[in-house]
N, C-alpha and C positions, 0 to 999 in steps of 0.2 A: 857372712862376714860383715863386721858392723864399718860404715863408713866414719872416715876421721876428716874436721877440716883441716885445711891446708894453710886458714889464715894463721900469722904468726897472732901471741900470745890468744891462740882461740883451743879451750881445749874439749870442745862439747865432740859430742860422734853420736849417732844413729841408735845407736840400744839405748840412751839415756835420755833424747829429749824426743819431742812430739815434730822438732823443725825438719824443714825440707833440707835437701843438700843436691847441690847441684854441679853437676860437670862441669870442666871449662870446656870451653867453645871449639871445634874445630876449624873453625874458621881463625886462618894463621893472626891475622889484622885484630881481630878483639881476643883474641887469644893474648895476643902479645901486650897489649893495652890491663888485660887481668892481669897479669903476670908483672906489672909495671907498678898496679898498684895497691898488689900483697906486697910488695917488697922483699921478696925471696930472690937472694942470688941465686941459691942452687937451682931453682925451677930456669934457671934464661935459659940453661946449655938444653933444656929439653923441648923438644918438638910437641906439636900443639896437639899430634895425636896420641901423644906419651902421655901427656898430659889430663887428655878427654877420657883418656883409657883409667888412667890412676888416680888421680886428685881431683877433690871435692871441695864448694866451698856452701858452710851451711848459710841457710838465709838473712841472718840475723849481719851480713854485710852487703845487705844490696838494701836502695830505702823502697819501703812496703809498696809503694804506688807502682812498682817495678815487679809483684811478686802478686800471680795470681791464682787464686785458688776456685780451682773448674769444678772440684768437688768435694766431699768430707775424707776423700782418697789420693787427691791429685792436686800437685801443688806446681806449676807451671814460671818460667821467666818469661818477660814481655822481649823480642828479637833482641831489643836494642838497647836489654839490660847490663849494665857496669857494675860493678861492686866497690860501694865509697866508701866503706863504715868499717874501719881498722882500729885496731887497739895497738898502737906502736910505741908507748910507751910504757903500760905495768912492767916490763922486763928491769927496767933500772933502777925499779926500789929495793929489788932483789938481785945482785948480780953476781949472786956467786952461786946461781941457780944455772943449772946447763940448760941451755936452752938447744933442741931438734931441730928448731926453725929458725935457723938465724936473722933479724932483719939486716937486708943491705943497708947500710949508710949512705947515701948521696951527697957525692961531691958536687961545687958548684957545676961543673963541667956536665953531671950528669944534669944536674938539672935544666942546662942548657938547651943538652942535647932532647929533653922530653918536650922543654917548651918548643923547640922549633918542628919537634916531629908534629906536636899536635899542632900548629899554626899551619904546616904544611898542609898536612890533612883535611882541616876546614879551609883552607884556599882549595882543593882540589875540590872538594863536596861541593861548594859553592861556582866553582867555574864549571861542574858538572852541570850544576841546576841551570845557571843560566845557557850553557848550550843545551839542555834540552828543552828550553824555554825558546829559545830562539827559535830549533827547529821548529819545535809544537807551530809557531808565529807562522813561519816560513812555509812552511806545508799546508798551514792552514787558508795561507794568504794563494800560494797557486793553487788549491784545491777549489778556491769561490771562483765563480764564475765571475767575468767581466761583463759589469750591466751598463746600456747607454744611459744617457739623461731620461729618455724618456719611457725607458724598461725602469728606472729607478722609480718616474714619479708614478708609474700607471701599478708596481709592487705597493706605495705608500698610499693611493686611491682603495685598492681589495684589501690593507689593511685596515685603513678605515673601515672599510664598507662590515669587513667580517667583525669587527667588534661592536658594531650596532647589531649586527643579526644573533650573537653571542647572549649581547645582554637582554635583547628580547627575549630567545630563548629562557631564560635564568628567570626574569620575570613573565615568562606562561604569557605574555603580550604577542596577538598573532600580527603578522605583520599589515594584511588590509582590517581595517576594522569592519568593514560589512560595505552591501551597495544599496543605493538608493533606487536604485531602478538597473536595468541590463547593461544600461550605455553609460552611467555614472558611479564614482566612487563616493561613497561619504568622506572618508578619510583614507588615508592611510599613515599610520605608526610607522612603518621606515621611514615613507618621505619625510613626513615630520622630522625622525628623529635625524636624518641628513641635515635635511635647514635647519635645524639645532644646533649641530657640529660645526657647519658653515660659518652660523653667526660666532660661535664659541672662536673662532679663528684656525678652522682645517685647513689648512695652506692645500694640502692636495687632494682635498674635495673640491674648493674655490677654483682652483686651474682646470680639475676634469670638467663641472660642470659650467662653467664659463665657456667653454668649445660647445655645449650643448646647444642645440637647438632649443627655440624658446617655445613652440609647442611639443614638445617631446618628453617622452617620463625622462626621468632623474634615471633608473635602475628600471627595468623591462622586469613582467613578471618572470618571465624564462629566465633572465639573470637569478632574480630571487630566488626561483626552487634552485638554480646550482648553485647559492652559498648556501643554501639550506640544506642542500644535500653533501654539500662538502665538507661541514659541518657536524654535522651526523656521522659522518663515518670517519672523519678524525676521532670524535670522543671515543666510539666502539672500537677504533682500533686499538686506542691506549689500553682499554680493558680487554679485548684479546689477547694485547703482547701479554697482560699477567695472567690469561687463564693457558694461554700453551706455555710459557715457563715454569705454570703449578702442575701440565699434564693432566692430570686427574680431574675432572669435571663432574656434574650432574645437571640435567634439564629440567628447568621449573616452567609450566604456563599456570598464566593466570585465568583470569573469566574475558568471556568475547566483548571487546569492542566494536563499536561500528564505525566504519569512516565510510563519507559517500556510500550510505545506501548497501556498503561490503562489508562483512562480518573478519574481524583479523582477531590473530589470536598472540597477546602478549608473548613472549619468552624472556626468562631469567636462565643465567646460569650462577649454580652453586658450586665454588672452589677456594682451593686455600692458597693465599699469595705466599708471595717469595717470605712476607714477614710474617709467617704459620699464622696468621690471623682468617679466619673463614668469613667470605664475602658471598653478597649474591646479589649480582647486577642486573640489571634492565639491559637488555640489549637491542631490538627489534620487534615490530610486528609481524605478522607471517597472516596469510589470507588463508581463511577457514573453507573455502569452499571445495567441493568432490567430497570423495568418499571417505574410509578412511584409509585404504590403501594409498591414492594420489599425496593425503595429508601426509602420512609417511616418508614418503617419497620427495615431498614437500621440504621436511624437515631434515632430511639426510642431507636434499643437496645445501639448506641454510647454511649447515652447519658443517660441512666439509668444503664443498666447492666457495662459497662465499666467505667463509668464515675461517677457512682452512685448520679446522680443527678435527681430530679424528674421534670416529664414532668407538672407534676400539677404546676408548680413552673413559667414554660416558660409563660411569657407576651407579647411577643411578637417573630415577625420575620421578616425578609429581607432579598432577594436574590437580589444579586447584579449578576445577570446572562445576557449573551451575545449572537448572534446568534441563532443557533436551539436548543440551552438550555434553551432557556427563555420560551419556553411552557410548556415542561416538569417542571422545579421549579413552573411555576403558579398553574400546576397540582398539585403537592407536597403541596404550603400553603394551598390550598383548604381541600386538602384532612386532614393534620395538624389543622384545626381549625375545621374542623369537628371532631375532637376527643377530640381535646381542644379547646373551644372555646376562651379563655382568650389570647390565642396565637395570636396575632392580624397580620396578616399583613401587612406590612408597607413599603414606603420607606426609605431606610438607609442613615442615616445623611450621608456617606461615597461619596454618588454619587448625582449629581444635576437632581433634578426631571423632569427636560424635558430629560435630559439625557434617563433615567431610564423610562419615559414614551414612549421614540422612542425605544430604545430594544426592550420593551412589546410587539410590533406588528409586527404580524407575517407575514408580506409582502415581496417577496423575494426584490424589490426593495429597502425599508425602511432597510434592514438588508445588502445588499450593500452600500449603504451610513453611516451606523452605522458601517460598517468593513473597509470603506476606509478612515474616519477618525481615527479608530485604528492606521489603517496603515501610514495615513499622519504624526500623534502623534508621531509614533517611528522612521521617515523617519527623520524629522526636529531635532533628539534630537540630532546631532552632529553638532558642530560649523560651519565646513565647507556647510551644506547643510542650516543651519540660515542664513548664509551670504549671498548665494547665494538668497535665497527668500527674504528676506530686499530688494536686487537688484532688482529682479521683481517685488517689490511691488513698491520703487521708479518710475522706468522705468512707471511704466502704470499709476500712479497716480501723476506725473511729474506735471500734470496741477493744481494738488489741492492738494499742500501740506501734508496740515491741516490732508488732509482723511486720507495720505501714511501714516505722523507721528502718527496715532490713531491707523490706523493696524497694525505697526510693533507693538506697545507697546501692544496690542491686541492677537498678534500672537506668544507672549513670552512663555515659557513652561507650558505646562498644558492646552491651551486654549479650547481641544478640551475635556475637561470636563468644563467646565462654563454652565452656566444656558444659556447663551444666546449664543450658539455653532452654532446655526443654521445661528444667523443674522452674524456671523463671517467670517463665511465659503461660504455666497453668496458673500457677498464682497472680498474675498481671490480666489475667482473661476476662475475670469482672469488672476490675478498673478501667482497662483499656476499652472494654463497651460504654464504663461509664465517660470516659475521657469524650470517645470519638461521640455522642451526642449530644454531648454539651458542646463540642466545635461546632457542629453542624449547626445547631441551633444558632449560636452565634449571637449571643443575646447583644452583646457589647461592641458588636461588630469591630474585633479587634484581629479578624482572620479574611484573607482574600477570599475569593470564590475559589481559588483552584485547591485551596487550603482547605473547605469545605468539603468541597466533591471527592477531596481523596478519603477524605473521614468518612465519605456514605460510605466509600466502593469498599475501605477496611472494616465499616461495620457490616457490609453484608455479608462479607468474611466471615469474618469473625462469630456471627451469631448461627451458620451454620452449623447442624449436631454433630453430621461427619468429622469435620475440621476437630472439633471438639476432642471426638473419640481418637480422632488420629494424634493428635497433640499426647492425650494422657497414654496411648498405647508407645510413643516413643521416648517419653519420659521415662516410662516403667521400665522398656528392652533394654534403654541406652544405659538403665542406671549402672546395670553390667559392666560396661566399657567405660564410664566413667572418669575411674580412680587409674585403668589403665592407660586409657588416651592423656592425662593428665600428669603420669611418670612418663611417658612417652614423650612431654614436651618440658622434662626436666631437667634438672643437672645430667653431667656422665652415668653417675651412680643411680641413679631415678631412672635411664633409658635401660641398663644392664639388667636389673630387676624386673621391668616392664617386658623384658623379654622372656626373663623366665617364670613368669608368671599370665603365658598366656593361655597355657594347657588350660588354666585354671576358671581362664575366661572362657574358654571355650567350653570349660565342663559346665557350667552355671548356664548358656545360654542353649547349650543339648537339653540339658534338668528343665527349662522353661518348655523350649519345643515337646519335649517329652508329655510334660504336663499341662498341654495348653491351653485344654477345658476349665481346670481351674483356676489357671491364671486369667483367662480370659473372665472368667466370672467375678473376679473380684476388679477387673481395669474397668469394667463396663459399668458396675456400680459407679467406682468413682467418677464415670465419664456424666455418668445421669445426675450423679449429685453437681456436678459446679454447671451443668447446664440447668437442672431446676434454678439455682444459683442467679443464671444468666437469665430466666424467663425463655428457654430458649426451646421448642418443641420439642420432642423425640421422637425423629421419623427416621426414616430411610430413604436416600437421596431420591428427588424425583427424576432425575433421569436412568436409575433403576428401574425405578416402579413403571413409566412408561417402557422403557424394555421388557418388563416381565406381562406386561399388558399385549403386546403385541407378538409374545411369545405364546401367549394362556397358559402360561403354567401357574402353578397352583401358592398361593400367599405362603410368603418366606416369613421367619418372625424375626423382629429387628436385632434382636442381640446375636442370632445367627448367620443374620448378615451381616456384621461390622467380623467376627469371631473369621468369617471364611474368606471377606476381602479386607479388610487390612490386619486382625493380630497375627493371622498365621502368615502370610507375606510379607510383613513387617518382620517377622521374629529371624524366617529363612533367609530375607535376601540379608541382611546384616550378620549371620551368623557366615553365608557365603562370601560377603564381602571382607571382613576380618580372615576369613582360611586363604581368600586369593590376598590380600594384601598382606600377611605377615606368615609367606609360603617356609619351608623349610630352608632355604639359601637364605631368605631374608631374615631368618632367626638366628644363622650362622654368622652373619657379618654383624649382628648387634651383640651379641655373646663376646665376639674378639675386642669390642671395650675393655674386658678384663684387665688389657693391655695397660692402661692408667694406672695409676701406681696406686690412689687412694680405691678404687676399685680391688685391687689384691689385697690391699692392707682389711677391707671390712673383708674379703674371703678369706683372711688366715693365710694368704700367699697360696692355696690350695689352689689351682686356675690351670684348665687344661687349652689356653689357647690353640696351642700344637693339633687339638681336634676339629677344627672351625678353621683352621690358615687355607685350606687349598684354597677354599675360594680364590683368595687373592694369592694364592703360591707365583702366578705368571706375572704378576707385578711387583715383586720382590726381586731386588740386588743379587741374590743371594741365596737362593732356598735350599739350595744344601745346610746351610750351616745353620738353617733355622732355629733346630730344636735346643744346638747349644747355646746361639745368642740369645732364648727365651731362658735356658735357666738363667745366664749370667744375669739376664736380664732382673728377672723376680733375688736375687743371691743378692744382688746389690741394695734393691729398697729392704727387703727383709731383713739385716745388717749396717742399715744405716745410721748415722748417729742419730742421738736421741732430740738435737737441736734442728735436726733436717724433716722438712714440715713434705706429706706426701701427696703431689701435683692432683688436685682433684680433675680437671678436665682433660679434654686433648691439646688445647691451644699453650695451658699449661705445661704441659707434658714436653710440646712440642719448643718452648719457648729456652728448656734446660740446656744448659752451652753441650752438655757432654751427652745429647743423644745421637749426635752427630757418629760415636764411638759405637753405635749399634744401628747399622744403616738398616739392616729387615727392622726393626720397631719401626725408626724413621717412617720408615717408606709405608707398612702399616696402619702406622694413623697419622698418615694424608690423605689414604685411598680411604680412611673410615671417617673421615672427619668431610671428605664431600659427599660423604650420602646424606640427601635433601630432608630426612627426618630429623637431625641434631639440630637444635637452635643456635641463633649466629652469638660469638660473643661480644663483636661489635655494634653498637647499638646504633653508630648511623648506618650501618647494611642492611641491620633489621628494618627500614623503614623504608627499603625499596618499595616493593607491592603500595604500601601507604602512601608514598610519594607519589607512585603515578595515579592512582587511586583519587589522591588532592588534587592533582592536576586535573585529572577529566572533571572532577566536581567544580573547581573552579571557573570552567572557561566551557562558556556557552559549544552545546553539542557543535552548531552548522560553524562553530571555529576548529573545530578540532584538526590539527595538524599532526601527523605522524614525526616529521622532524624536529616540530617544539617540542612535542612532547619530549622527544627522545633527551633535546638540549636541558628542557625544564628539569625531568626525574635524574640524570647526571652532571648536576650542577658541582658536585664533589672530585668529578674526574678532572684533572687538569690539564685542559691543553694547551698547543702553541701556535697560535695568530700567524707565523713564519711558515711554520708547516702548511697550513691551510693555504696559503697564499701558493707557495709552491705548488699543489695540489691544482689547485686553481687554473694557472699556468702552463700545467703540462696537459688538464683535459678539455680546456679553450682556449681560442683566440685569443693572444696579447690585442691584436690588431683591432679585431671588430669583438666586443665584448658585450655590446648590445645589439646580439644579432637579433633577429627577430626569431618567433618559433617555427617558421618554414626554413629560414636556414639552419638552426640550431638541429629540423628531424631531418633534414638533409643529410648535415655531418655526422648524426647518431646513425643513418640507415649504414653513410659508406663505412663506418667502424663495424658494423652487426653483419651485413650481407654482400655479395658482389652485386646485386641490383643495384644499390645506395649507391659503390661506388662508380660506377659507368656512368650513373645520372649527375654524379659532382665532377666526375671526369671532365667534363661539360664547363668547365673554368670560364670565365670574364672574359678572358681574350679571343674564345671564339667567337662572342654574343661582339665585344668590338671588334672586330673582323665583321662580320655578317653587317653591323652597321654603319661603317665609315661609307659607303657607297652602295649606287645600286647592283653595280658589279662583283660588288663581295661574296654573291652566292656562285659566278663564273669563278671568280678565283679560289672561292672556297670548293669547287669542283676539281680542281687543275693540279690544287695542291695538295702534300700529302693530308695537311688535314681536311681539305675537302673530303681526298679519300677515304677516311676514316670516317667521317661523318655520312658519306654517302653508305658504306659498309655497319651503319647501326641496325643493330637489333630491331625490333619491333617498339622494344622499350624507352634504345636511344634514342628515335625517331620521335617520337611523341614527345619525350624532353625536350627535344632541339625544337618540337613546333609550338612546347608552352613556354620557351625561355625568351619572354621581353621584347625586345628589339628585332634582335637575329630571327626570330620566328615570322616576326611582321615582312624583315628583310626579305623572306623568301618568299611569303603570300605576294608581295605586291611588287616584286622585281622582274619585268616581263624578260629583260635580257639572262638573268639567272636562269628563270627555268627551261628558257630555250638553254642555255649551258648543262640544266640536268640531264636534258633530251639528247644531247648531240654527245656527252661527253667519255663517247669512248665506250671503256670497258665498266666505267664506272656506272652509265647510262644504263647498258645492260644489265650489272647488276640489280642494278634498283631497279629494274621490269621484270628482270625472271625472280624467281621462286623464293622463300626463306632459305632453303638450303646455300642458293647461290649468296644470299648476302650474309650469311654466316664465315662461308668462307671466303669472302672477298676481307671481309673483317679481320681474319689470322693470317693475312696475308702482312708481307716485312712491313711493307708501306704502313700498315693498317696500327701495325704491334709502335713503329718508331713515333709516329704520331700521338698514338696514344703516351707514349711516354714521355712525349716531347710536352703533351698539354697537359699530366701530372708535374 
């Protein structure tokens, strides 16, 4: 039944135009306000659900900024839409036309009566606002605490202080700069930056440190690490609150850092914030040391206990690990997805998969070639040593242009992360020998010596035959994986392909294994030709050859020694390493991409995600009604109009007001858009890893600070100076805030154990007790807390005899310790046994006192 509107001279309805038509309001208040300005008498006598039930008014009387269209299907009003746009006059050029809808005429009276309804009404709206503004004041104002004068100025002193350590943070500046010897500072950057602030006119820096003593720091290192650490874990917590809001997480680490002589292991987490936008933060270091059980174990408690985040949550993982770390992390996801299965491991968008597939393998040669292009990486990053290698690459490819100009623009920053690293670096192999002895040489002495010596150590590299054959045998395996690791770190549509077409890799790299005598024959040639190339011998390692010397066994021939230790264990451990990383579940979660609308559009809408969903069936709203929201789902893009463009990513996808209407997609791809193999579409997220990455490069190793760092690489996170202050506040002393580090592990033991507190139990007032006289250890006997003191532990005891004064008190008080001697029951205790001063201790006296001196 086609809808008609309701406005007078309006005569459009639903079978003849494309416009929306909408209900009146149930809500009696703008109901009645509609109805006021159609201008329909007959409509007053009827009730607003009469109304809502029958009469429609089409769009074409509300103005467009009011009228939103959510989809090429759904045409929506904004709450607090009116309809102003009448036609109340065409009737009178025509009046001998009957008109259905009559319009009312308005007497002054009525007009009166509209003016003062709606005056009314915006007097009330407005005395609403401001009583709820009032309250907001009012609640807000008994909610704050009442601070004294001097709770005010000692809050406006730790704000100062935390925005100096902020901005240090921000610029990578560590707070001491170095010492001159054990007993002296060269500098220090805080202090500085204080008496900077001071002179600048800190009114409540000037008053704190004016009470200071004049040989005494400004800020105690112990103070420093607690704003550094208070600091720290404001940032991380602001990026927490958005990863347990997003739920769904992934674990990235990165490569090991050292601090102090300890190997710690980055962590990133990958997830998508409230604003569907996919982030990956920097959060923590975590210490590398045990096995990899303990590291597990390590990492579960970061990450739940600390972090309060649930492990049930994690969907994925990625270790981006190097050297003789990369066994131990594979040990690690194993043992991680056997607890959690859903925890998939992956490669990380972050690193290019041939990359990440030559780490994997644990060959000590494969892992020389992976450390000398490290090393080449950070060799070439200064201009003079670019230049120099453009030179050698000219020089030797003199005769062909075309190649030189390819390599240098090839050889530009970064290259030695690229998917195609290997085919780079065979072609770079003569130059780069020519590079590195033209440094050495140094004819122009325009290079230091350490600049020099790194150029022997990489030509001695480099000119080895092995390294040679190992280079060109992973060129040739990797070229396989290539084109796949390469959609793997591409659009939507580029990873969904990359997944079904990995049988394909895997057939070509069986076909290799299969035939590896030939293959081998023709890598080996090539490996002989760019080392004749190089001038480079052709032997077989000598630390073989003296093992087979010591063996006596009988002369191997070279080409079947490179054939048996690196192409055939080159060829398997990669062929194993792509079967464990791109297992059956992990090909089932990149398949459900389909889900993307331009993803269906290239498959013809044909997409059976409904076979791939269990996976994540348990983190679905919904999973019953799966299979019907998935066709609605594909019915809608497949039927869309032809002006409606089809969302190529998930961020896209996720960004559409109306997927909200299909909560299992939603929910879908959130959980597929934080697994750590999709690249980020934010580009300052992408440059987490880089950022800490610049960080450690910039700042001298014996500066490296785990808390700047942490401030330095989330300089995007925003925090609040108020907050940290609070923070501040509630885990130290207002009072003494420059305690020294014997008080400060004091207060840290009695928060951690009951030993810590019995020893703090120990308060000021009994050390003055013990020294107002020499009698204070009689009357420290007499009374309850002599009691008490005499009733100490073994551990009390030794407190009371290092503590100050009170300790001296009792060595050198002859009337005291005859009071110990004589004093009763108390005497006896302290003569007989531990057991008796145990329970002399739980006695009432023992309990009141002690709570009398907390």
């Amino acid at each position: 039944m086609p809808n008609f509107c309701a406005a007078p001279n309006c005569t459009r309805k639903s079978t003849q135009s494309d416009l929306a038509f909408f209900r009146f309001p149930r809500d009696p208040e703008r109901c009645r306000i509609w109805v006021e300005n159609c201008r329909r008498a007959d409509l007053e006598a009827k009730t607003s659900d009469q109304l809502n039930k029958h009469y429609r008014l089409c769009a074409k009387h509300f103005d467009p900024a009011m009228v939103c269209k959510t989809s090429p299907y759904r045409t929506v009003l904004k709450d607090t839409a009116i309809p102003t746009i009448f036609d109340l006059t065409s009737h009178l050029r025509n009046p001998h036309t009957r008109h259905r809808k009559r319009i009312k005429e308005l007497t002054e009276e009525d007009l009166r009566k509209i003016k003062e309804r709606r005056l009314a009404s915006s007097v009330e709206q407005l005395a609403a606002k401001k009583d709820a503004t009032t309250e907001d004041s009012t609640g807000a104002a008994e909610d704050e605490p009442q601070l004294s004068t001097e709770g005010k100025e000692f809050r406006e002193y730790l704000r100062s202080l935390f925005e100096v350590v902020v901005m240090l943070g921000k610029q990578s500046i560590p707070l001491a700069a170095g010492k001159a010897s054990e007993a002296e500072y060269m500098s220090n950057n805080f202090q500085a930056l204080l008496d900077y602030r001071m002179n600048a006119g800190d009114e409540a820096l000037k008053r704190r440190f004016h009470a200071t003593a004049v040989n005494t720091e400004y800020v105690s290192a112990t103070q420093q690490n607690q704003l550094l650490d208070i600091c720290e874990n404001t940032v991380r917590e602001e990026m927490l609150m958005e990863v347990r809001e997003s739920r769904f997480f992934s674990l990235v680490t990165g490569d090991l850092v050292e601090f102090a002589d300890e190997k710690h292991l980055p962590l990133f987490l990958h997830f998508v914030n409230q604003h569907n936008v996919l982030r990956e933060e920097f959060l923590d270091f975590m210490s590398f040391d045990g096995d990899e059980c303990a590291l597990v174990e390590r990492l579960e408690a970061q990450l739940t206990d600390r972090w309060g985040l649930s492990m049930e949550d994690c969907r994925g993982q990625a270790h981006k690990a190097t050297g003789t770390s990369t066994t131990k992390m594979k040990a690690v996801a194993v043992l991680l997805m056997e607890k959690y299965p859903l925890a998939l491991h992956m490669p990380s968008s972050q690193m290019a998969l041939n990359v990440h597939l030559a780490n994997s393998l644990p060959f000590p040669n494969v892992q020389v070639v992976m450390e000398t292009l490290r090393r080449i990486g950070a060799f070439f990053r200064t201009p003079l040593t670019q230049d120099e290698l453009e030179k050698a690459i000219s020089t030797h490819y003199q005769k062909n242009e075309e190649k030189g100009s390819s390599l240098k623009q090839a050889c530009a920053s970064g290259w030695t992360e690229l998917h195609n690293v290997f085919d780079v670096l065979l072609d770079m192999l003569p130059p780069l020998l020519l590079c590195m002895d033209s440094i050495r040489d140094n004819g122009d002495g325009n290079f230091a010596d350490a600049v020099t010596a790194d150029a022997y150590s990489l030509t001695e590299t480099l000119s080895d035959f092995e390294i040679v054959v190992t280079v060109v045998i992973l060129k040739n395996v990797l070229t396989f994986t290539r084109a796949f690791g390469r959609n793997l770190q591409g659009e939507t549509l580029d990873v969904f392909f990359a997944a079904n077409s990995l049988t394909a890799v895997l057939h070509s790299l069986n076909e290799v294994n299969d035939n590896v005598d030939v293959y081998h024959e023709f890598w080996y040639e090539e490996a002989v030709s760019v080392a004749n190339v190089m001038e480079i011998p052709v032997t077989v390692p000598r630390l073989f050859l003296r093992k087979q010397r010591a063996a006596d066994v009988g002369e191997i021939q070279i080409e079947a020694y490179f054939k048996e230790y690196v192409t055939v264990p080159v060829i398997r451990g990669i062929m194993q390493e792509v079967e464990d990383m791109f297992s059956e579940t992990n090909l089932k979660a990149l398949k459900c991409l389909s889900l993307v609308p331009a993803v269906m559009g290239q498959m013809k809408f044909n997409t059976t995600e409904e076979n791939y969903a269990d996976v994540y069936r348990g983190d679905l709203p919904s999973p019953d009604t799966l299979l019907a929201e998935l066709h609605c789902w594909r019915i809608k893009w497949k039927h869309r109009g032809k002006e409606v463009r089809l969302p190529t990513t998930i961020h896209e996808t996720l960004q559409l007001p109306d997927v909200k209407f299909f909560p299992n997609v939603n929910a879908f791809l959130k959980v597929l858009s934080a697994l750590p193999v999709l690249k980020l579409e934010d580009s300052r997220s992408d440059k987490a890893s880089r950022r800490l990455q610049a960080h450690l490069d910039g700042v001298p190793v014996k500066r490296w600070i785990k808390s700047l760092a942490m401030l330095n690489v989330n300089t995007h996170v925003k925090h609040d100076l108020d907050v940290m202050v609070d923070k501040y506040c509630r885990l130290y002393s207002e009072e003494d805030p420059e305690a020294d580090s014997e008080e400060v592990a004091d207060a840290e033991a009695e928060a951690e154990s009951e030993e810590g507190a019995k020893a703090d139990a120990e308060s000021e007032d009994g050390a003055k007790a013990d020294a107002e006289s020499e009698d204070g250890a009689k009357a420290d006997a007499e009374s309850e807390e002599g009691a008490k003191t005499d009733a100490k532990s073994e551990e009390g005891a030794k407190a009371d005899a290092e503590s100050g004064e009170g300790a001296k008190a009792h060595a050198e008080s002859g009337e005291g310790a005859k009071a110990h001697a004589e004093s009763g029951e108390g005497a006896k205790a302290d003569a007989e046994s531990e057991e008796g001063a145990k329970a002399h201790a739980e006695s009432e006296d023992g309990a009141k006192a002690k709570a009398a001196m907390k």
